[in-house]
mmCIF file of the N, C-alpha and C atoms, coordinates in Angstrom:
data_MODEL
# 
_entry.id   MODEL 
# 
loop_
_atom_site.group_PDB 
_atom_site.id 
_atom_site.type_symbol 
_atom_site.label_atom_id 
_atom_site.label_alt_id 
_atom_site.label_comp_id 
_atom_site.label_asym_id 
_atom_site.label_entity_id 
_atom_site.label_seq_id 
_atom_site.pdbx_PDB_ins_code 
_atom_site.Cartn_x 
_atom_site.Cartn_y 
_atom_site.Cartn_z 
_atom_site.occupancy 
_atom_site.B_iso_or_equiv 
_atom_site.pdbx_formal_charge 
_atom_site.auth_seq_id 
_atom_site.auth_comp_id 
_atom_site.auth_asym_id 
_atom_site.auth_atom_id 
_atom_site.pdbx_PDB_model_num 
ATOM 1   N N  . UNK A 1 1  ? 125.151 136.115 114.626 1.00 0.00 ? 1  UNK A N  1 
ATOM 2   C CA . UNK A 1 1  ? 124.791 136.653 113.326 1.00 0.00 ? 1  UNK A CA 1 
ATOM 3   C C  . UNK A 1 1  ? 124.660 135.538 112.295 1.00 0.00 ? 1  UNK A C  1 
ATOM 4   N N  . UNK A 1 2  ? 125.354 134.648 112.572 1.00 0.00 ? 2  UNK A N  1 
ATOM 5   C CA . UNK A 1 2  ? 125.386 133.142 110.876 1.00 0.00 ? 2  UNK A CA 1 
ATOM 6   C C  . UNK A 1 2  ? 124.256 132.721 111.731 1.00 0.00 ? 2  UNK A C  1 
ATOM 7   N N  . UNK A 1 3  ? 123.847 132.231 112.594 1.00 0.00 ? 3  UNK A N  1 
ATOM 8   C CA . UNK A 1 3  ? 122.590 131.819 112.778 1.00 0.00 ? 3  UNK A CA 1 
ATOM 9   C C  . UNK A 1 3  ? 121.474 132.363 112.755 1.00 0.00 ? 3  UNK A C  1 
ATOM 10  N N  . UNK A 1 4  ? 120.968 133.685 112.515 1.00 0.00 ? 4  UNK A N  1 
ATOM 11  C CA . UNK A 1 4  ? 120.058 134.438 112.154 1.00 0.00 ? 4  UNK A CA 1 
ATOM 12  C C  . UNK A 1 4  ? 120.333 134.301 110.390 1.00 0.00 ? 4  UNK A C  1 
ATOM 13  N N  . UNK A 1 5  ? 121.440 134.442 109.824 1.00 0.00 ? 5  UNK A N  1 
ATOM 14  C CA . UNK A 1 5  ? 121.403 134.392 108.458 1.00 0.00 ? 5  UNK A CA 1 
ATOM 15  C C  . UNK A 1 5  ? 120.967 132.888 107.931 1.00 0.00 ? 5  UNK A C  1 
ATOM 16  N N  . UNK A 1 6  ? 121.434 131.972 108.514 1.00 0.00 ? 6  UNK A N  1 
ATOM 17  C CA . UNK A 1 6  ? 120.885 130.553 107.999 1.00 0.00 ? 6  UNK A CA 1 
ATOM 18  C C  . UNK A 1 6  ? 119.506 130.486 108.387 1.00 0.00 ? 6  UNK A C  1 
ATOM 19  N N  . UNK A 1 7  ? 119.144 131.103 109.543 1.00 0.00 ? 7  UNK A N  1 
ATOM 20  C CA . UNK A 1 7  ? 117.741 130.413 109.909 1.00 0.00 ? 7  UNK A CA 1 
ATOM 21  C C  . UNK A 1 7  ? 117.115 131.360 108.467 1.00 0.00 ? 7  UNK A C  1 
ATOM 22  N N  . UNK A 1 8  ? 116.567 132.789 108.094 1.00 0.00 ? 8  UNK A N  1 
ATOM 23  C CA . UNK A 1 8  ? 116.138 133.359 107.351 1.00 0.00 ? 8  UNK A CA 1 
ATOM 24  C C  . UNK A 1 8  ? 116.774 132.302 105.583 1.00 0.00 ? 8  UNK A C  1 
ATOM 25  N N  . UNK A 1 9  ? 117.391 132.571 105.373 1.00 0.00 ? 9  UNK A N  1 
ATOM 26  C CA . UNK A 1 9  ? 117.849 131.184 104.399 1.00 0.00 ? 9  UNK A CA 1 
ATOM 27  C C  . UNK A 1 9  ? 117.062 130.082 104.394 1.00 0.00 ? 9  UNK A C  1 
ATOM 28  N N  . UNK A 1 10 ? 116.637 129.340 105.098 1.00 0.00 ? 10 UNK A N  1 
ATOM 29  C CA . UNK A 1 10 ? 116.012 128.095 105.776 1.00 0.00 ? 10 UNK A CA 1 
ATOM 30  C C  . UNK A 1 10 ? 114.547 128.582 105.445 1.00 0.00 ? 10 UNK A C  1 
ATOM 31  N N  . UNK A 1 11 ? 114.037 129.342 106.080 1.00 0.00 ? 11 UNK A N  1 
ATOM 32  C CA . UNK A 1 11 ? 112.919 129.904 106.162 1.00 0.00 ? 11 UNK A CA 1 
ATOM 33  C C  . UNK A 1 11 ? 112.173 130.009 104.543 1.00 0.00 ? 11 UNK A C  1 
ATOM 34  N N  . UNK A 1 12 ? 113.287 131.119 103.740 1.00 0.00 ? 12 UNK A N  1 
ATOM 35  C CA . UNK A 1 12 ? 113.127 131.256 102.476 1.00 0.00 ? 12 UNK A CA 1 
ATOM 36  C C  . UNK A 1 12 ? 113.088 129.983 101.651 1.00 0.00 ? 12 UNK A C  1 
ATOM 37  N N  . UNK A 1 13 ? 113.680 129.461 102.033 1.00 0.00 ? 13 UNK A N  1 
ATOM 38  C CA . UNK A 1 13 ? 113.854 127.812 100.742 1.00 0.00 ? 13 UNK A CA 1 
ATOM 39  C C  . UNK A 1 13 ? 112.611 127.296 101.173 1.00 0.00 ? 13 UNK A C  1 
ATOM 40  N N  . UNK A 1 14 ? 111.832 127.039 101.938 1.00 0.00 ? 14 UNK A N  1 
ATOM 41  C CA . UNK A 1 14 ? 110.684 126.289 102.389 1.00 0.00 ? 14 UNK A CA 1 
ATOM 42  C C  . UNK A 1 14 ? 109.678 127.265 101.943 1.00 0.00 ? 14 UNK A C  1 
ATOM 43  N N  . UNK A 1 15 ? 109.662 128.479 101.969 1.00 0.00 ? 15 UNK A N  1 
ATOM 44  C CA . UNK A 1 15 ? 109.033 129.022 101.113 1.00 0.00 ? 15 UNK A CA 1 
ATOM 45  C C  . UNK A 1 15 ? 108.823 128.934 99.545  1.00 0.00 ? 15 UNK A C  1 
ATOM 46  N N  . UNK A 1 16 ? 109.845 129.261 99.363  1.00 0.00 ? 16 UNK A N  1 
ATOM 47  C CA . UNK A 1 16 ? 110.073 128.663 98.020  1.00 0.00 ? 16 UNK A CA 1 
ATOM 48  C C  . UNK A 1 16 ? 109.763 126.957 97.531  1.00 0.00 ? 16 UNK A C  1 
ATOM 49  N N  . UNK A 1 17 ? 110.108 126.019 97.891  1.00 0.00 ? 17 UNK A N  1 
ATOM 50  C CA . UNK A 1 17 ? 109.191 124.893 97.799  1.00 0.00 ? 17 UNK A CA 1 
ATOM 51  C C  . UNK A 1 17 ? 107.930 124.603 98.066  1.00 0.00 ? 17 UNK A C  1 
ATOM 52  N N  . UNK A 1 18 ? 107.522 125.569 98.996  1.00 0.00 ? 18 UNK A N  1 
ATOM 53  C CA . UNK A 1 18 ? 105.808 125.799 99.287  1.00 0.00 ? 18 UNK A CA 1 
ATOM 54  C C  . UNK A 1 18 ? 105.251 126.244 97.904  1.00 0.00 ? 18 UNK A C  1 
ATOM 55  N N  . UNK A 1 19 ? 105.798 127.305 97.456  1.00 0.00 ? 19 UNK A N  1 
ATOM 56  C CA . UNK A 1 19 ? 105.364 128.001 96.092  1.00 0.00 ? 19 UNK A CA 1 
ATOM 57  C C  . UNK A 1 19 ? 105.517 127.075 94.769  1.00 0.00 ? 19 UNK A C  1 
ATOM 58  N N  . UNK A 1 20 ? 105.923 126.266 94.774  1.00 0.00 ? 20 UNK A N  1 
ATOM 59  C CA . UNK A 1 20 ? 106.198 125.347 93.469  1.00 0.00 ? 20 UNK A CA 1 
ATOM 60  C C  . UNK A 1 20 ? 105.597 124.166 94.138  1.00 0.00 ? 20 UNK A C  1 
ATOM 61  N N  . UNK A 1 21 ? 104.839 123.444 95.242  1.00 0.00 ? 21 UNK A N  1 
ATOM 62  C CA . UNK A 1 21 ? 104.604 122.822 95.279  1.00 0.00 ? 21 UNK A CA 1 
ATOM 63  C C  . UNK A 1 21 ? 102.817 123.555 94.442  1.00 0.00 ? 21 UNK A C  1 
ATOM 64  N N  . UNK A 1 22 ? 102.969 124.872 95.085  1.00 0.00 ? 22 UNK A N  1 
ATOM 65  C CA . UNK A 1 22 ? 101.662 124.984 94.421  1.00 0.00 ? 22 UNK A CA 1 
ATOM 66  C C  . UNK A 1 22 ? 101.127 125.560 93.410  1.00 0.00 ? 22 UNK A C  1 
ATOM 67  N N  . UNK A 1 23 ? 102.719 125.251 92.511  1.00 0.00 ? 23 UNK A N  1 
ATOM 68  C CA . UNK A 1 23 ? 102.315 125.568 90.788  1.00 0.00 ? 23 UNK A CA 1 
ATOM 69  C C  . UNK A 1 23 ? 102.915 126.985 90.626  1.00 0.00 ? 23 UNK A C  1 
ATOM 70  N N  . UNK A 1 24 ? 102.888 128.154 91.346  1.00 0.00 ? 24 UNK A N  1 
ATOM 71  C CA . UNK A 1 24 ? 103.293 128.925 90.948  1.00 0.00 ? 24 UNK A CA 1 
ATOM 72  C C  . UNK A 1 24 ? 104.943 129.612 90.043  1.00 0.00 ? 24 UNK A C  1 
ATOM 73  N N  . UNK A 1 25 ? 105.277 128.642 90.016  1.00 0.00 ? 25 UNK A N  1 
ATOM 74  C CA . UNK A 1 25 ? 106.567 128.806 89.470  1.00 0.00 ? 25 UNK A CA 1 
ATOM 75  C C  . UNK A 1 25 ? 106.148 127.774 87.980  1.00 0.00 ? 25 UNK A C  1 
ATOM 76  N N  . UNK A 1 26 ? 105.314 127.222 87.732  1.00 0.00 ? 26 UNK A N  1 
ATOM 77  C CA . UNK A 1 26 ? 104.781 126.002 86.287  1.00 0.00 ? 26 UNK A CA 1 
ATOM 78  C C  . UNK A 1 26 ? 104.982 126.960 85.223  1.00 0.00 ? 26 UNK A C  1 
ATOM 79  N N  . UNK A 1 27 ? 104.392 128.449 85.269  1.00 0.00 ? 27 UNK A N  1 
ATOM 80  C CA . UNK A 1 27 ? 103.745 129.169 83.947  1.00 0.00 ? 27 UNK A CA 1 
ATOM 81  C C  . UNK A 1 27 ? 104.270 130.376 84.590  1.00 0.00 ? 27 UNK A C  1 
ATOM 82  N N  . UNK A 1 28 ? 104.633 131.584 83.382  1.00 0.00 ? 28 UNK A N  1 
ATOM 83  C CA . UNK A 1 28 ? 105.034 132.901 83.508  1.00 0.00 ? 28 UNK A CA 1 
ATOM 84  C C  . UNK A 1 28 ? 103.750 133.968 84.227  1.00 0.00 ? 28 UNK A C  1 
ATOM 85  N N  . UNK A 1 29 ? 104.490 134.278 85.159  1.00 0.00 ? 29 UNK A N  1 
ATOM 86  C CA . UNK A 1 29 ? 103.761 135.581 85.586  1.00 0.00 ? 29 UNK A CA 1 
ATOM 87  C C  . UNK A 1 29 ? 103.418 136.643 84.772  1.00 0.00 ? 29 UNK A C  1 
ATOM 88  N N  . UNK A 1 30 ? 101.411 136.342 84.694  1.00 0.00 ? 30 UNK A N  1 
ATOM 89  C CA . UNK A 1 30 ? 101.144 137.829 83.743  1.00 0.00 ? 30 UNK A CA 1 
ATOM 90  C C  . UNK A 1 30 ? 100.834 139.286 84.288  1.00 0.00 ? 30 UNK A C  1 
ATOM 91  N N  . UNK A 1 31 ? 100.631 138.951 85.824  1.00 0.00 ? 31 UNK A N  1 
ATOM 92  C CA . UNK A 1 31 ? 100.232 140.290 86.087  1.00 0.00 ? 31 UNK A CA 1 
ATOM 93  C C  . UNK A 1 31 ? 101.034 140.180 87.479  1.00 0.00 ? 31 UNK A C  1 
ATOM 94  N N  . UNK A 1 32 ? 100.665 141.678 88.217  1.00 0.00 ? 32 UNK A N  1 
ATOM 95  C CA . UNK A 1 32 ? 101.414 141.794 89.553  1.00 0.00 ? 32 UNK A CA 1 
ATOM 96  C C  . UNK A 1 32 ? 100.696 141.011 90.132  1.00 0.00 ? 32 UNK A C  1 
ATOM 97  N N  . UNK A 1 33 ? 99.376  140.174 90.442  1.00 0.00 ? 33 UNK A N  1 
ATOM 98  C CA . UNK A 1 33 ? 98.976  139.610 91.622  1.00 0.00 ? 33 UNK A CA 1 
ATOM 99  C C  . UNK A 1 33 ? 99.905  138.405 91.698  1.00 0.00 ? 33 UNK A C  1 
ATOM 100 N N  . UNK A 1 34 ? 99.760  137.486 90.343  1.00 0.00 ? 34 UNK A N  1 
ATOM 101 C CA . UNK A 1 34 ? 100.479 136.777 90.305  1.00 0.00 ? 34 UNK A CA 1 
ATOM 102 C C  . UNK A 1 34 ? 102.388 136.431 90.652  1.00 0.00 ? 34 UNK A C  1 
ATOM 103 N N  . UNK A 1 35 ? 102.854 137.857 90.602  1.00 0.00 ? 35 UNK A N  1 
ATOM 104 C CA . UNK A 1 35 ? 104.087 137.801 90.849  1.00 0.00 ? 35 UNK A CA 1 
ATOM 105 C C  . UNK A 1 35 ? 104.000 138.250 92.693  1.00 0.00 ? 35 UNK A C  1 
ATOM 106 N N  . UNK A 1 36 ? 103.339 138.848 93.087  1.00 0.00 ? 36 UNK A N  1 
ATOM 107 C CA . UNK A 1 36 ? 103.256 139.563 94.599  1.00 0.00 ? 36 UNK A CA 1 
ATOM 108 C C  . UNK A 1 36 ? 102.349 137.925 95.079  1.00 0.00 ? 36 UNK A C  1 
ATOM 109 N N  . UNK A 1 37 ? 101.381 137.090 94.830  1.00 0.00 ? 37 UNK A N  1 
ATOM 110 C CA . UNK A 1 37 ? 101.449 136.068 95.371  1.00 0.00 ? 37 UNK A CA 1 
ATOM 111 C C  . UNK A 1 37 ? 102.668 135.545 95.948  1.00 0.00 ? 37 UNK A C  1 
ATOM 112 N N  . UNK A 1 38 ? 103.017 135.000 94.633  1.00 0.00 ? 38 UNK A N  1 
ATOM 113 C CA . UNK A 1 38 ? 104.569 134.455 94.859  1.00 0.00 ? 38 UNK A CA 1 
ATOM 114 C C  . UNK A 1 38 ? 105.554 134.473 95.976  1.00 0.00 ? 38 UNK A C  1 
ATOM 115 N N  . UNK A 1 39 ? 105.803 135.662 95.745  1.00 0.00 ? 39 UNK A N  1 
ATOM 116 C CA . UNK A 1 39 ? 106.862 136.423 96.791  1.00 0.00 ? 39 UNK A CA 1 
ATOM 117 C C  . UNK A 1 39 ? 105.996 136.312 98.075  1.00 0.00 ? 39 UNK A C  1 
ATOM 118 N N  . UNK A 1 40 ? 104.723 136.607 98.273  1.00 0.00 ? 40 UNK A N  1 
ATOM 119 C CA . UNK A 1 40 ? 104.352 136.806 99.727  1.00 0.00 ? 40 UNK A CA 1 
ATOM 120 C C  . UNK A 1 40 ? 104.402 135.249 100.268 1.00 0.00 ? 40 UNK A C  1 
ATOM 121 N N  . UNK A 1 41 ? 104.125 134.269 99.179  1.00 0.00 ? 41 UNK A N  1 
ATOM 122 C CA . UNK A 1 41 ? 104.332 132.772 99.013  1.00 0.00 ? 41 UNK A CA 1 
ATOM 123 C C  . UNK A 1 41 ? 106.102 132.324 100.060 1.00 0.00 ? 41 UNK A C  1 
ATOM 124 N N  . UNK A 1 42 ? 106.720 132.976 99.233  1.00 0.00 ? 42 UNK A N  1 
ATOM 125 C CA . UNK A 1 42 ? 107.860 132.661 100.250 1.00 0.00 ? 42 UNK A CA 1 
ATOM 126 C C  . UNK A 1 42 ? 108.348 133.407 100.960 1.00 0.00 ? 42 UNK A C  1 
ATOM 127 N N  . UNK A 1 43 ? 108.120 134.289 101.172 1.00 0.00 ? 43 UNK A N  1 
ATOM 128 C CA . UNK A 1 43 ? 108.395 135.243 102.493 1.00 0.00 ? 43 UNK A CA 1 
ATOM 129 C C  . UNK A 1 43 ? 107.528 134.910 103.793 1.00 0.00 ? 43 UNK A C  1 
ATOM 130 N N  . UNK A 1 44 ? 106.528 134.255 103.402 1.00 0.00 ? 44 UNK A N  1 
ATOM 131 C CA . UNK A 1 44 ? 105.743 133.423 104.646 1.00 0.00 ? 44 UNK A CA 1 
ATOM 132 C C  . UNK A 1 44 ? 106.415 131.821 105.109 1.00 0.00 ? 44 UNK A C  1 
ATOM 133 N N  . UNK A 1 45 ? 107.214 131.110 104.128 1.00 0.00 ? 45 UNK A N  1 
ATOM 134 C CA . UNK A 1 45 ? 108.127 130.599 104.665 1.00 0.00 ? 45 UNK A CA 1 
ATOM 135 C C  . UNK A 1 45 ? 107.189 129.281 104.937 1.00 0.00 ? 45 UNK A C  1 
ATOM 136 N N  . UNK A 1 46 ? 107.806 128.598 106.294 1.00 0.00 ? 46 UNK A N  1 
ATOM 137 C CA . UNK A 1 46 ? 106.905 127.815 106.798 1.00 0.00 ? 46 UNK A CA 1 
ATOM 138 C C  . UNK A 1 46 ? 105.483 128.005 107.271 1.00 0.00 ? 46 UNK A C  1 
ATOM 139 N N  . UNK A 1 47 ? 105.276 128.886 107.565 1.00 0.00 ? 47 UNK A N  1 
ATOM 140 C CA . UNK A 1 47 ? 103.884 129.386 107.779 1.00 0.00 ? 47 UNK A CA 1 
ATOM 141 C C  . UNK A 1 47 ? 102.751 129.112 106.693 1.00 0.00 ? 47 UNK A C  1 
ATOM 142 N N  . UNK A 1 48 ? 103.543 128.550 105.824 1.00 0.00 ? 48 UNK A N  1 
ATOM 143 C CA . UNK A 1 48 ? 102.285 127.998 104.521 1.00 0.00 ? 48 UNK A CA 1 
ATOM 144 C C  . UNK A 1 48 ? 101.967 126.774 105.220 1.00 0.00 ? 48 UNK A C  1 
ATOM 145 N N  . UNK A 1 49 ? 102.990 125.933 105.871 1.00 0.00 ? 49 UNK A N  1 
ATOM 146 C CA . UNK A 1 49 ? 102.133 124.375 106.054 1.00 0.00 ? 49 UNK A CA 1 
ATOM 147 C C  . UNK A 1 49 ? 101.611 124.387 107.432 1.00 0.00 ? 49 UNK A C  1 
ATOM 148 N N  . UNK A 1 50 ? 101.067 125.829 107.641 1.00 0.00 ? 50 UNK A N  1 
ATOM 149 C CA . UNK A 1 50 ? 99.792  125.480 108.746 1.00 0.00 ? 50 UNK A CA 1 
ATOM 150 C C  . UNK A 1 50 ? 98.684  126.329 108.454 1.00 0.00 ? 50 UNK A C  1 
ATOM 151 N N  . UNK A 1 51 ? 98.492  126.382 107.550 1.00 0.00 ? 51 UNK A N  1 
ATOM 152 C CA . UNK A 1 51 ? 97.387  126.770 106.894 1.00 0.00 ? 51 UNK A CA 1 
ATOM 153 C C  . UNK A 1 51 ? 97.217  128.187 106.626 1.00 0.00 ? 51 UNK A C  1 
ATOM 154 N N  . UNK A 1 52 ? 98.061  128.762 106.441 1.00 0.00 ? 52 UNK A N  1 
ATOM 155 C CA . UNK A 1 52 ? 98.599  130.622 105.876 1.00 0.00 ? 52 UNK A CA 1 
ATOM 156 C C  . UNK A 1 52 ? 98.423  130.674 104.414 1.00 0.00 ? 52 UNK A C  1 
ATOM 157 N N  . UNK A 1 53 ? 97.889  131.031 103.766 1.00 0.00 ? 53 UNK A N  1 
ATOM 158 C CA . UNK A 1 53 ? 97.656  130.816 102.272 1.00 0.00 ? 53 UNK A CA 1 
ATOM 159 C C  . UNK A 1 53 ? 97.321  132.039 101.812 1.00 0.00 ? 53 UNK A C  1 
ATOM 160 N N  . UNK A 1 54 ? 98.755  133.304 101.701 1.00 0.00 ? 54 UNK A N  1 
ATOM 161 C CA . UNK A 1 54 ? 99.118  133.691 100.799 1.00 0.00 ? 54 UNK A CA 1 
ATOM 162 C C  . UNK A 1 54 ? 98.328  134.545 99.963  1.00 0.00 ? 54 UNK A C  1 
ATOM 163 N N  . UNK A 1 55 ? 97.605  135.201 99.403  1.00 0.00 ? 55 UNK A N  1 
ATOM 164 C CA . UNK A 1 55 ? 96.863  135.706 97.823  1.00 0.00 ? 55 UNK A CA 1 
ATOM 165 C C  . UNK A 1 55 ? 96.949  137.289 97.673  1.00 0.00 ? 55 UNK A C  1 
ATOM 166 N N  . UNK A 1 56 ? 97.117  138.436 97.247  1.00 0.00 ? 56 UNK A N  1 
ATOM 167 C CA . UNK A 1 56 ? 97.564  139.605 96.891  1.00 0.00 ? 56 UNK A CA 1 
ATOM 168 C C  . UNK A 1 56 ? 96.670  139.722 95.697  1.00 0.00 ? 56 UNK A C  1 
ATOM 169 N N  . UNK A 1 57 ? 96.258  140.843 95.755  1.00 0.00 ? 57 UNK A N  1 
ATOM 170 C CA . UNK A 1 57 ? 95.443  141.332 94.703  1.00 0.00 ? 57 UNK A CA 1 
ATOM 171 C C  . UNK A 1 57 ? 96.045  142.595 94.550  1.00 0.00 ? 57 UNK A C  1 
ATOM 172 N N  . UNK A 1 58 ? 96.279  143.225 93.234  1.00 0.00 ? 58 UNK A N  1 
ATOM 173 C CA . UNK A 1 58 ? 96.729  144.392 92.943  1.00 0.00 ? 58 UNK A CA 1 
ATOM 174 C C  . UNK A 1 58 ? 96.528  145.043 91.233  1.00 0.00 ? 58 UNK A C  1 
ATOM 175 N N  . UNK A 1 59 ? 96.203  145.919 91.421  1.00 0.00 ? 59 UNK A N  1 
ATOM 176 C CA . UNK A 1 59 ? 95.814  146.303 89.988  1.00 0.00 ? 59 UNK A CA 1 
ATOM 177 C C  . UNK A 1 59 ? 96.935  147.605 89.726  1.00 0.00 ? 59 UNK A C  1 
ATOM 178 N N  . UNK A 1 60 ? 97.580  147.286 88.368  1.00 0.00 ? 60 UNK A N  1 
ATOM 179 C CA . UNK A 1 60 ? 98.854  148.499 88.115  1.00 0.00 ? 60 UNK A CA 1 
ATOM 180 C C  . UNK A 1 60 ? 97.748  149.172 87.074  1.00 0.00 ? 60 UNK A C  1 
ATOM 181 N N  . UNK A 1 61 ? 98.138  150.835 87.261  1.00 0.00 ? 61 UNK A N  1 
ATOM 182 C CA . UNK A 1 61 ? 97.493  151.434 86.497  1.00 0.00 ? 61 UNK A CA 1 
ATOM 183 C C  . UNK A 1 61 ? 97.982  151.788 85.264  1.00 0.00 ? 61 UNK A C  1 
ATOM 184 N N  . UNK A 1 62 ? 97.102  152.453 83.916  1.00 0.00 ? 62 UNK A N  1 
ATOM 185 C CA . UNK A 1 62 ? 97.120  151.756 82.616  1.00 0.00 ? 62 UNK A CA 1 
ATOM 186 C C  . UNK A 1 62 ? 97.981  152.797 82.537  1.00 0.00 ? 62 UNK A C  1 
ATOM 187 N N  . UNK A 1 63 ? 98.762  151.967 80.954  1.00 0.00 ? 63 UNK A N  1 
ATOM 188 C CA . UNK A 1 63 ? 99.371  153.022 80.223  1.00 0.00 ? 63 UNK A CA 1 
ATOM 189 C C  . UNK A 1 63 ? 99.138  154.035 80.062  1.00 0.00 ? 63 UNK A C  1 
ATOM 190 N N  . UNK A 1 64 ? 99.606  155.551 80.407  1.00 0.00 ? 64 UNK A N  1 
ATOM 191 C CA . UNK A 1 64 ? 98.974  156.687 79.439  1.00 0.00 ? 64 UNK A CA 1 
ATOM 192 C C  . UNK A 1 64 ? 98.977  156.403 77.808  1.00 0.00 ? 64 UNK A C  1 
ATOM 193 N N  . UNK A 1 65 ? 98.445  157.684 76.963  1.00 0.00 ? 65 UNK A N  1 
ATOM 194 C CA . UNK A 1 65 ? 98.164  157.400 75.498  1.00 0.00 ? 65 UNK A CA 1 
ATOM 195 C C  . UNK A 1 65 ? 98.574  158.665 75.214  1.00 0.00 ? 65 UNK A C  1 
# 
């Protein structure tokens, strides 16, 4: 079980340095694509440095009035 929890740990941090290597953490998230990039950014983990690249498109629907 600690070695399934470190490897996922491991996994995540390299994700996470994948994502700031590529700016996404520089400037505030304005919309959901930008925040669901992100996250899919490090939940792919190492799989970014073989050429997995990440992008989410999503549109939230408008305020009512």
């Amino acid at each position: 079980m600690r070695i399934g929890a470190v490897v996922i740990i491991v996994w995540l941090i390299i994700g996470a340095l994948a994502a700031g290597q590529r700016g996404y953490f520089a400037n505030d998230a304005d919309n959901c694509a930008e925040v669901s990039t992100t996250a899919v950014t490090i939940v792919a983990g190492p799989l970014n440095y073989v050429g997995l690249n990440p992008k989410l498109n999503c549109e939230a629907p408008e305020p009512s009035k």
